[in-house]
N, CA, C and O atoms as a GROMACS GRO file, in nm:
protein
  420
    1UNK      N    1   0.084  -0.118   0.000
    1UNK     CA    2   0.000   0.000   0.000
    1UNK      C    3   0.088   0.124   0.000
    1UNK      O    4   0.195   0.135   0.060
    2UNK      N    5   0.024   0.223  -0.082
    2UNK     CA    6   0.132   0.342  -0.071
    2UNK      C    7   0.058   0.461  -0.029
    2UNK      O    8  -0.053   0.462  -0.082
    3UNK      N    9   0.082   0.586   0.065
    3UNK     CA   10  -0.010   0.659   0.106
    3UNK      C   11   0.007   0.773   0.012
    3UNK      O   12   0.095   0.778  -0.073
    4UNK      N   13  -0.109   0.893   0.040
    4UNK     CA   14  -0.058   1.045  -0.042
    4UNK      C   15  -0.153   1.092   0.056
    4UNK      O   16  -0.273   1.071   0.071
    5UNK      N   17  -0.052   1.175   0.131
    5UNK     CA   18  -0.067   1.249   0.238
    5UNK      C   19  -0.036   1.410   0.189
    5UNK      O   20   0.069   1.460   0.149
    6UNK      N   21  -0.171   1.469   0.208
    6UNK     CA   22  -0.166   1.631   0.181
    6UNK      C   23  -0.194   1.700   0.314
    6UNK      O   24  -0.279   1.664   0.396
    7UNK      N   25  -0.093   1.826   0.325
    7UNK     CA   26  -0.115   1.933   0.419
    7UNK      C   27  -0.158   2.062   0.336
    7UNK      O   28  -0.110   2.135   0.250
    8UNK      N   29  -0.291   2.047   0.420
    8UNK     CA   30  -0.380   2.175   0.343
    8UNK      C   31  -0.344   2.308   0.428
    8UNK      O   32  -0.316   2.302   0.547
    9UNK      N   33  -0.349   2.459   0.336
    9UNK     CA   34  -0.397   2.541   0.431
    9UNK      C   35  -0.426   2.636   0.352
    9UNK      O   36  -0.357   2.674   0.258
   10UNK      N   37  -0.570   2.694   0.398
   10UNK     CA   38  -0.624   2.767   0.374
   10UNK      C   39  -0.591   2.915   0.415
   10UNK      O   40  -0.576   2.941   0.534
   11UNK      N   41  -0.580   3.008   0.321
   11UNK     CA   42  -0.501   3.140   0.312
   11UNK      C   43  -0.589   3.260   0.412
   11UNK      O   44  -0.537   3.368   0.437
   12UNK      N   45  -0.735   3.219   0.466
   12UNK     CA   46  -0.778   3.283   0.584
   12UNK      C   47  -0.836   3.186   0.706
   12UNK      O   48  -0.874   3.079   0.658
   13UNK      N   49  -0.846   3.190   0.782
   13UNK     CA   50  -0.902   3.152   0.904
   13UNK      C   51  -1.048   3.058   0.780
   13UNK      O   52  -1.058   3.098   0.664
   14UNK      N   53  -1.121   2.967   0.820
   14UNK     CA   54  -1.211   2.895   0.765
   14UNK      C   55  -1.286   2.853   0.883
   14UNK      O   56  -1.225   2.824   0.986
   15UNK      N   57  -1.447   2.845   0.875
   15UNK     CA   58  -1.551   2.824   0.946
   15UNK      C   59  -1.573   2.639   0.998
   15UNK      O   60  -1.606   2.539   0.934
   16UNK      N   61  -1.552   2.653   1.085
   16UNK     CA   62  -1.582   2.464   1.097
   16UNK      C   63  -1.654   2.403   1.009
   16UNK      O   64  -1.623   2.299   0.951
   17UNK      N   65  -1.729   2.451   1.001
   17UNK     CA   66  -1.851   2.402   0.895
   17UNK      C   67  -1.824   2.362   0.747
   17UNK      O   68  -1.859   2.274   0.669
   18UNK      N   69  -1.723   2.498   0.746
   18UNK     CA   70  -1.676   2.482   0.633
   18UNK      C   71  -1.554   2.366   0.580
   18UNK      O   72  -1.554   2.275   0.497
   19UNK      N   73  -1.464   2.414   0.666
   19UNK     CA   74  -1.351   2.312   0.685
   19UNK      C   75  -1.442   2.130   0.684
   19UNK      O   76  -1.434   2.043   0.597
   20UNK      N   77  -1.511   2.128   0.796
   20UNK     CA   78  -1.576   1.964   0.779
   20UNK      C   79  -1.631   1.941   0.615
   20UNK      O   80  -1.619   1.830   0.565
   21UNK      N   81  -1.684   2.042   0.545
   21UNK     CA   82  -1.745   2.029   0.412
   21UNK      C   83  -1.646   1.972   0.320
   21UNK      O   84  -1.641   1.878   0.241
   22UNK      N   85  -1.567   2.065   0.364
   22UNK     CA   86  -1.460   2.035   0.279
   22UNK      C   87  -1.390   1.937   0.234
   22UNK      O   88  -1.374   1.901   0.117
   23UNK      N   89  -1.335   1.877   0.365
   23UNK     CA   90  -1.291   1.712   0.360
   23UNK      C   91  -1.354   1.608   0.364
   23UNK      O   92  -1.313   1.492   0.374
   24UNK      N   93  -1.528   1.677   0.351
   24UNK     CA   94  -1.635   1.529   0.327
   24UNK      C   95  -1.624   1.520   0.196
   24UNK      O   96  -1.649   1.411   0.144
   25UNK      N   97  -1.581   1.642   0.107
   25UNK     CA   98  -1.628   1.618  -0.039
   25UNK      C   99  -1.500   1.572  -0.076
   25UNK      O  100  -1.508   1.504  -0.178
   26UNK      N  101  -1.399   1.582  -0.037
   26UNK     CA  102  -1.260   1.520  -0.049
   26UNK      C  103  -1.322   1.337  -0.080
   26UNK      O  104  -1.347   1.274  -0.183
   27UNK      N  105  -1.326   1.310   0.041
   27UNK     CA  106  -1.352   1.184   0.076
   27UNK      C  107  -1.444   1.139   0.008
   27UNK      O  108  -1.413   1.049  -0.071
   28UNK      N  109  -1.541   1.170   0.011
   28UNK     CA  110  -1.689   1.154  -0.109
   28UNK      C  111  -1.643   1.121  -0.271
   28UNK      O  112  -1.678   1.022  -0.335
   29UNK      N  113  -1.551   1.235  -0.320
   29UNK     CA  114  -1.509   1.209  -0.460
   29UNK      C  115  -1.381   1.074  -0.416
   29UNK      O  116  -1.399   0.972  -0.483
   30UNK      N  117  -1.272   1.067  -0.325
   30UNK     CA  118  -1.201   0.968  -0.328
   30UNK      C  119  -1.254   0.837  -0.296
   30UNK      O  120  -1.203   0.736  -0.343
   31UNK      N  121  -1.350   0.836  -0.223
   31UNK     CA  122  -1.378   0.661  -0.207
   31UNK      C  123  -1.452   0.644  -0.293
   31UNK      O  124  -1.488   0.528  -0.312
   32UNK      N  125  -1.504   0.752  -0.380
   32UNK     CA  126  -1.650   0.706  -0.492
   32UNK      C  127  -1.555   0.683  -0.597
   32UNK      O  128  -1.600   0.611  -0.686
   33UNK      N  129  -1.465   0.715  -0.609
   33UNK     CA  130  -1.379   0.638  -0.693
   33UNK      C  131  -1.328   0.539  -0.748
   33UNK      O  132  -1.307   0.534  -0.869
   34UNK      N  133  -1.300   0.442  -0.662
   34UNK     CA  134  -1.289   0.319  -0.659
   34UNK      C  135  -1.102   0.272  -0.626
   34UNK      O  136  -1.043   0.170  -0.590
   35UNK      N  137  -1.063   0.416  -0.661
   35UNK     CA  138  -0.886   0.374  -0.670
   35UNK      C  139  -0.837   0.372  -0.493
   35UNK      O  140  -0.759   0.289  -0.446
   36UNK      N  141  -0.897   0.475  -0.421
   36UNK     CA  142  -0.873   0.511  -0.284
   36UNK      C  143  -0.935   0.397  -0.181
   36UNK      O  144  -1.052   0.361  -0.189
   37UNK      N  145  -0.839   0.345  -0.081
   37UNK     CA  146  -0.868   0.211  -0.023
   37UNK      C  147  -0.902   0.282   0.118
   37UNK      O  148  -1.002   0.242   0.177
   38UNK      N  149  -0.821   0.393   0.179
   38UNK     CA  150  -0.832   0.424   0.290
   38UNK      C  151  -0.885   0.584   0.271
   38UNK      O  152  -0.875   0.650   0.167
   39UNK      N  153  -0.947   0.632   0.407
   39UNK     CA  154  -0.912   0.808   0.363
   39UNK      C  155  -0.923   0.868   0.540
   39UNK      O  156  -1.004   0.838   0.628
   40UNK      N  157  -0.798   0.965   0.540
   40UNK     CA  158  -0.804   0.979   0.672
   40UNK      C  159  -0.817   1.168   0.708
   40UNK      O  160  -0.712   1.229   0.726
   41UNK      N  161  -0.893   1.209   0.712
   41UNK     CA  162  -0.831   1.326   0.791
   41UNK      C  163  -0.843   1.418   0.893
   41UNK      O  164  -0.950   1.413   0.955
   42UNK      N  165  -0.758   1.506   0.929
   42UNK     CA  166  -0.770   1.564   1.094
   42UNK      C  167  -0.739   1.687   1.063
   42UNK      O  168  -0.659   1.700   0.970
   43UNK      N  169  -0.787   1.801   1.125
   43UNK     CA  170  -0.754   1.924   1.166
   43UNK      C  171  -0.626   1.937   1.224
   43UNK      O  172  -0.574   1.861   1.306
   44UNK      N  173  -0.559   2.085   1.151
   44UNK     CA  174  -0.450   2.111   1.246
   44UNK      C  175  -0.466   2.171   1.406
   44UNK      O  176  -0.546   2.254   1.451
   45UNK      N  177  -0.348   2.089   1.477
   45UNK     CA  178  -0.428   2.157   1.623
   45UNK      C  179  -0.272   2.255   1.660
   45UNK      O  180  -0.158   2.222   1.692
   46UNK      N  181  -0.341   2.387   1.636
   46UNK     CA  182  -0.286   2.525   1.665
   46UNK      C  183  -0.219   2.506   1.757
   46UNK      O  184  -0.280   2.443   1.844
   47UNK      N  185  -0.052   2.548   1.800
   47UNK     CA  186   0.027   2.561   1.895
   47UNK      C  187   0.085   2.740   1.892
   47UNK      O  188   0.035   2.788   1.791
   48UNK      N  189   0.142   2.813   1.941
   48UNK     CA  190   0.202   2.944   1.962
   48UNK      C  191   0.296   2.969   1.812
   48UNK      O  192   0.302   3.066   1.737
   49UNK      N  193   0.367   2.827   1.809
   49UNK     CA  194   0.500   2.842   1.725
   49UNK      C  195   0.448   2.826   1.586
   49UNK      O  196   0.525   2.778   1.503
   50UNK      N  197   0.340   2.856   1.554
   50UNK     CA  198   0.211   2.851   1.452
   50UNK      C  199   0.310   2.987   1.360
   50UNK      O  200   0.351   2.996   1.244
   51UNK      N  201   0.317   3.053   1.452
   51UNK     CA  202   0.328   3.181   1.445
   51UNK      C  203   0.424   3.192   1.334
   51UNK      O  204   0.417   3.267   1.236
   52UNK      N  205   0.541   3.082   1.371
   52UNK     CA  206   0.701   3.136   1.303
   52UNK      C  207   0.691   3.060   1.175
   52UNK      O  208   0.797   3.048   1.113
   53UNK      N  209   0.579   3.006   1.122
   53UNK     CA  210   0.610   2.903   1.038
   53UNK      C  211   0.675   2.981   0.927
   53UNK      O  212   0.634   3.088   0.882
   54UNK      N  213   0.813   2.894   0.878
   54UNK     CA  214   0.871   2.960   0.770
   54UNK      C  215   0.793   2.912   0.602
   54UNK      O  216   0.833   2.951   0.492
   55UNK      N  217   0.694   2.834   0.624
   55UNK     CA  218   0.628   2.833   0.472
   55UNK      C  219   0.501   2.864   0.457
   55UNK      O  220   0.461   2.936   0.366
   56UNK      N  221   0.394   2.784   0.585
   56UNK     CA  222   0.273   2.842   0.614
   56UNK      C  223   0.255   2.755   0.760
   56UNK      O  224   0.340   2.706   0.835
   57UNK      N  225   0.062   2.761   0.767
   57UNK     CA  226   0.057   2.732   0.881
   57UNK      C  227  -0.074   2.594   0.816
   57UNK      O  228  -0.166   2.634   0.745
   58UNK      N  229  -0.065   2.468   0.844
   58UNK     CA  230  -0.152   2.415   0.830
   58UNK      C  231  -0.343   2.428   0.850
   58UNK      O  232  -0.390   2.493   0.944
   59UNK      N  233  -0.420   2.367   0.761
   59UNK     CA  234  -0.546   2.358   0.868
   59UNK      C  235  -0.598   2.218   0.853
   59UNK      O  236  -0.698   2.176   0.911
   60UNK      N  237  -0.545   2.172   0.798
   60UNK     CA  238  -0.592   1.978   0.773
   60UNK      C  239  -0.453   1.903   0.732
   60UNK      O  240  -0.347   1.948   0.688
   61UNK      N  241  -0.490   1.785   0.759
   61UNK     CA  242  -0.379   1.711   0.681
   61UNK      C  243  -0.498   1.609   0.658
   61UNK      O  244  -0.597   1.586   0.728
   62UNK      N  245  -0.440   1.538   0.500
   62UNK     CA  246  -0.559   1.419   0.442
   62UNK      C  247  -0.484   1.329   0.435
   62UNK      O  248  -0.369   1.363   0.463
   63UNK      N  249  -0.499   1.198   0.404
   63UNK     CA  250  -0.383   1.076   0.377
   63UNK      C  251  -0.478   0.996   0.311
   63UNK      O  252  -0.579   0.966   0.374
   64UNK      N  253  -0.459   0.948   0.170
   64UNK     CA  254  -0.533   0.848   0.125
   64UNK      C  255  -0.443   0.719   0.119
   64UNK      O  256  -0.320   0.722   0.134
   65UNK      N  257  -0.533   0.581   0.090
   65UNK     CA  258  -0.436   0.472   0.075
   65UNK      C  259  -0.489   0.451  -0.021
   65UNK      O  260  -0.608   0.448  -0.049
   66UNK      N  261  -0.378   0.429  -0.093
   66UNK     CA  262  -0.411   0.307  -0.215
   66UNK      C  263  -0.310   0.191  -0.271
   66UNK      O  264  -0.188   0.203  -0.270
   67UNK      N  265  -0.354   0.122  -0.302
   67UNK     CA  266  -0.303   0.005  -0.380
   67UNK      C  267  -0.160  -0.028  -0.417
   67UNK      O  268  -0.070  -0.096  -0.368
   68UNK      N  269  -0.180   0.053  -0.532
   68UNK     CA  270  -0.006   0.060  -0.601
   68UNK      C  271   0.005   0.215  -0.628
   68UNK      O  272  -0.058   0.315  -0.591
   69UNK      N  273   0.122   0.187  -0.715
   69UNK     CA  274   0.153   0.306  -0.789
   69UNK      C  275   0.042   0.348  -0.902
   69UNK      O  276  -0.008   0.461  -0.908
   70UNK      N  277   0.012   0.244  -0.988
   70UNK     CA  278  -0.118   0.247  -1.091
   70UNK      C  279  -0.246   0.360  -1.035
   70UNK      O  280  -0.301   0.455  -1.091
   71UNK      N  281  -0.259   0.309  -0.922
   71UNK     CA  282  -0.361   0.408  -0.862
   71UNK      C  283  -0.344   0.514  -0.787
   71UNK      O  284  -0.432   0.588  -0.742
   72UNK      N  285  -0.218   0.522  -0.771
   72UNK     CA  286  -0.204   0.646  -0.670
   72UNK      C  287  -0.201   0.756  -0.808
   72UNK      O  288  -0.260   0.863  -0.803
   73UNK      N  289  -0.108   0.704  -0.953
   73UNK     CA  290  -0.151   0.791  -1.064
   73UNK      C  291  -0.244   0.830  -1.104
   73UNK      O  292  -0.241   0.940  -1.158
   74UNK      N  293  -0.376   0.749  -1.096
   74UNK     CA  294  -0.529   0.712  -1.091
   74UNK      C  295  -0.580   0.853  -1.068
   74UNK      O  296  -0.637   0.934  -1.141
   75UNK      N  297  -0.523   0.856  -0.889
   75UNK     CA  298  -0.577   0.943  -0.784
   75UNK      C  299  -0.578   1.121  -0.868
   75UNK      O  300  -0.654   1.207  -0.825
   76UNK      N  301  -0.514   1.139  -0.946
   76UNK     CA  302  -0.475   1.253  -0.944
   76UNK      C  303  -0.571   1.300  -1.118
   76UNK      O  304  -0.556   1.405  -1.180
   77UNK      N  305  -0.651   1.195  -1.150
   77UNK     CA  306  -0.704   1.200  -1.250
   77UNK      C  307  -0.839   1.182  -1.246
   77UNK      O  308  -0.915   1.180  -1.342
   78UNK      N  309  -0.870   1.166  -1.109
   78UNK     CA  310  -1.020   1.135  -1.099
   78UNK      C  311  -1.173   1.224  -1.129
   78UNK      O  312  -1.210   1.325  -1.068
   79UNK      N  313  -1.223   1.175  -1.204
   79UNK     CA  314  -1.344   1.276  -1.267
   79UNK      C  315  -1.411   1.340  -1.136
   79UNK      O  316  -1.454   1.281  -1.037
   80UNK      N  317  -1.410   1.482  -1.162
   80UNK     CA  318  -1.484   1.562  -1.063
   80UNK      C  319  -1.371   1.670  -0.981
   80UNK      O  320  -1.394   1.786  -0.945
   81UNK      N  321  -1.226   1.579  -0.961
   81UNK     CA  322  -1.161   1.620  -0.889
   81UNK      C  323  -1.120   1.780  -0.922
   81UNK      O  324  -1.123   1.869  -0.837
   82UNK      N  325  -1.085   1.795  -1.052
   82UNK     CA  326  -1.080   2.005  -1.107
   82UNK      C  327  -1.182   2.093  -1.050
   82UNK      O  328  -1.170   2.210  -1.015
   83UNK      N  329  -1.326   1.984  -1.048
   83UNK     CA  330  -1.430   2.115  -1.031
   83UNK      C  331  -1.445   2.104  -0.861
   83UNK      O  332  -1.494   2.205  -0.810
   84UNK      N  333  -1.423   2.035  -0.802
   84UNK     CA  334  -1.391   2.022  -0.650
   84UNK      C  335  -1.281   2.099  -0.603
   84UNK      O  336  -1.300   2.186  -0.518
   85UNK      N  337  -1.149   2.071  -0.658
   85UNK     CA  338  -1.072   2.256  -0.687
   85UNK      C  339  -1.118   2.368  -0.672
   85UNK      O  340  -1.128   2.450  -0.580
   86UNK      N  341  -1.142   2.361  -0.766
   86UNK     CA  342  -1.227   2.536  -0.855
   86UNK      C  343  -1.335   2.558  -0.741
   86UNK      O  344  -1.304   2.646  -0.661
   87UNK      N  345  -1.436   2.504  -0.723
   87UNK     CA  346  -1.530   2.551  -0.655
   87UNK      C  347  -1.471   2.566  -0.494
   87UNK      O  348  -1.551   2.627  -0.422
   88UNK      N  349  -1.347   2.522  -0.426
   88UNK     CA  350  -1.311   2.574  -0.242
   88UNK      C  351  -1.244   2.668  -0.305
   88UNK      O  352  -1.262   2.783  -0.265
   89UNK      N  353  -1.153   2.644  -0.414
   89UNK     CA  354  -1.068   2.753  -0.443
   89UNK      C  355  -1.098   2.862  -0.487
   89UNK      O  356  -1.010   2.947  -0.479
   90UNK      N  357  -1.240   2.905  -0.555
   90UNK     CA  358  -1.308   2.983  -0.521
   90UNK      C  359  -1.355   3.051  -0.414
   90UNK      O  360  -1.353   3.174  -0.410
   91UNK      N  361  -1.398   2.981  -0.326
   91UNK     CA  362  -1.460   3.019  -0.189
   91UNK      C  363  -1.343   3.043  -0.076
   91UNK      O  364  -1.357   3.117   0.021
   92UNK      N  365  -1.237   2.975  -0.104
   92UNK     CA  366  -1.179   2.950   0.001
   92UNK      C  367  -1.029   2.935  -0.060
   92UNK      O  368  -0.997   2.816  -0.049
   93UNK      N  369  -0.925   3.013  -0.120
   93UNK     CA  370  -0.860   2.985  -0.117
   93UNK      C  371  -0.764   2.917  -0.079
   93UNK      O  372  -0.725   2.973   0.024
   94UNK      N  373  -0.688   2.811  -0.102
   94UNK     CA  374  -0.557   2.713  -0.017
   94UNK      C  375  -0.461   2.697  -0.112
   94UNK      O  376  -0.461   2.714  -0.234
   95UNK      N  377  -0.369   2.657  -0.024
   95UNK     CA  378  -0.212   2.586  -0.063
   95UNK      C  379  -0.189   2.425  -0.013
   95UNK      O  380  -0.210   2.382   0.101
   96UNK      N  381  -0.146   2.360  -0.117
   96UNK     CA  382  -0.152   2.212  -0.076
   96UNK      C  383   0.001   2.193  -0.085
   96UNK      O  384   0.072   2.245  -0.171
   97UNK      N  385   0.040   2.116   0.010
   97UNK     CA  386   0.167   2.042  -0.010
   97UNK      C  387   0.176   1.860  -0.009
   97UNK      O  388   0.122   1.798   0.082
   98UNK      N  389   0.232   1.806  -0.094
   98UNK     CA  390   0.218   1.678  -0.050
   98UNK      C  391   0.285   1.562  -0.049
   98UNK      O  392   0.351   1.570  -0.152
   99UNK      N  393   0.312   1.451   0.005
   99UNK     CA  394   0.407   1.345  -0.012
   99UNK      C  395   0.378   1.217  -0.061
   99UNK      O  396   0.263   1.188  -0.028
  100UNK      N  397   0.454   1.087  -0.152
  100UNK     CA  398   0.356   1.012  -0.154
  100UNK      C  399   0.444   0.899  -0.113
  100UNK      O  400   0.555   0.894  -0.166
  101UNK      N  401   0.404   0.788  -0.006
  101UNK     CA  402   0.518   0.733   0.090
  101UNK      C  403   0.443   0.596   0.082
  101UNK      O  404   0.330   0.557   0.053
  102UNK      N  405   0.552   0.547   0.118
  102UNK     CA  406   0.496   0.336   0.217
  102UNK      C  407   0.456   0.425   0.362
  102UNK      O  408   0.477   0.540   0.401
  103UNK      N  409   0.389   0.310   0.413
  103UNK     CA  410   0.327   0.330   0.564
  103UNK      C  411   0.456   0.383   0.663
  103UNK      O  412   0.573   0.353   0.638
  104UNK      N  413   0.419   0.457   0.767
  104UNK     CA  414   0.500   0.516   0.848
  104UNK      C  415   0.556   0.418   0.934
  104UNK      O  416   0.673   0.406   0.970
  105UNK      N  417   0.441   0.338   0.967
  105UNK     CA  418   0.472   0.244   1.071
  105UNK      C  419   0.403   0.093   1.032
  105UNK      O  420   0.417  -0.003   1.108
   0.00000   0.00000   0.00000
C-alpha cells in the first residue's frame, strides 16, 4: 500500500462548517472512486509556534491509501476532482503540499 498524504492550508481563518465540508467532499469524490482504499483526515491543532512558520501554517492534513503506484496515478485523475478545486478555491482559497510514501509504521 502506498499513502498520499496532503497538508492543506487555507489562506484565511475557515468556518468549521466549512472546513468539515470540505474534507467530506474530499472523501466523497475519493472513495467514490474506486482507486482510494483508505481516507483519513484531521484538523490542524494550533500551537504558539504557529506563528514562526517559515512556509505556512496548516489547517488539515488528508492521507489516502491506495493500492499501487497504478492508482495512486489514478488518484490525481479522478473525474470531478478540477471542479472540486475550482469551486473551495473559489470560496476558500488554499495551498496544498504533498508526499507520496509506504506506511509510516
Amino acid at each position: 500500500m502506498l499513502n498520499h498524504t496532503m497538508i492543506v492550508s487555507f489562506d484565511q481563518p475557515i468556518p468549521d462548517a466549512e472546513l468539515d465540508q470540505y474534507l467530506k467532499d474530499i472523501e466523497n469524490l475519493m472513495l467514490g472512486s474506486g482507486r482510494v482504499q483508505t481516507f483519513s483526515a484531521r484538523r490542524h491543532i494550533r500551537v504558539p509556534a504557529d506563528d514562526h512558520s517559515p512556509v505556512f501554517v496548516a489547517s488539515a492534513i488528508i492521507q489516502l491509501g491506495v493500492a499501487d503506484l497504478d492508482a495512486l496515478n489514478a488518484v490525481f485523475t479522478v473525474p470531478g476532482t478540477e471542479e472540486l478545486i475550482q469551486r473551495w478555491q473559489s470560496r476558500h482559497p488554499y495551498q496544498v503540499v504533498w508526499i507520496n510514501h509506504e506506511a509510516l509504521s
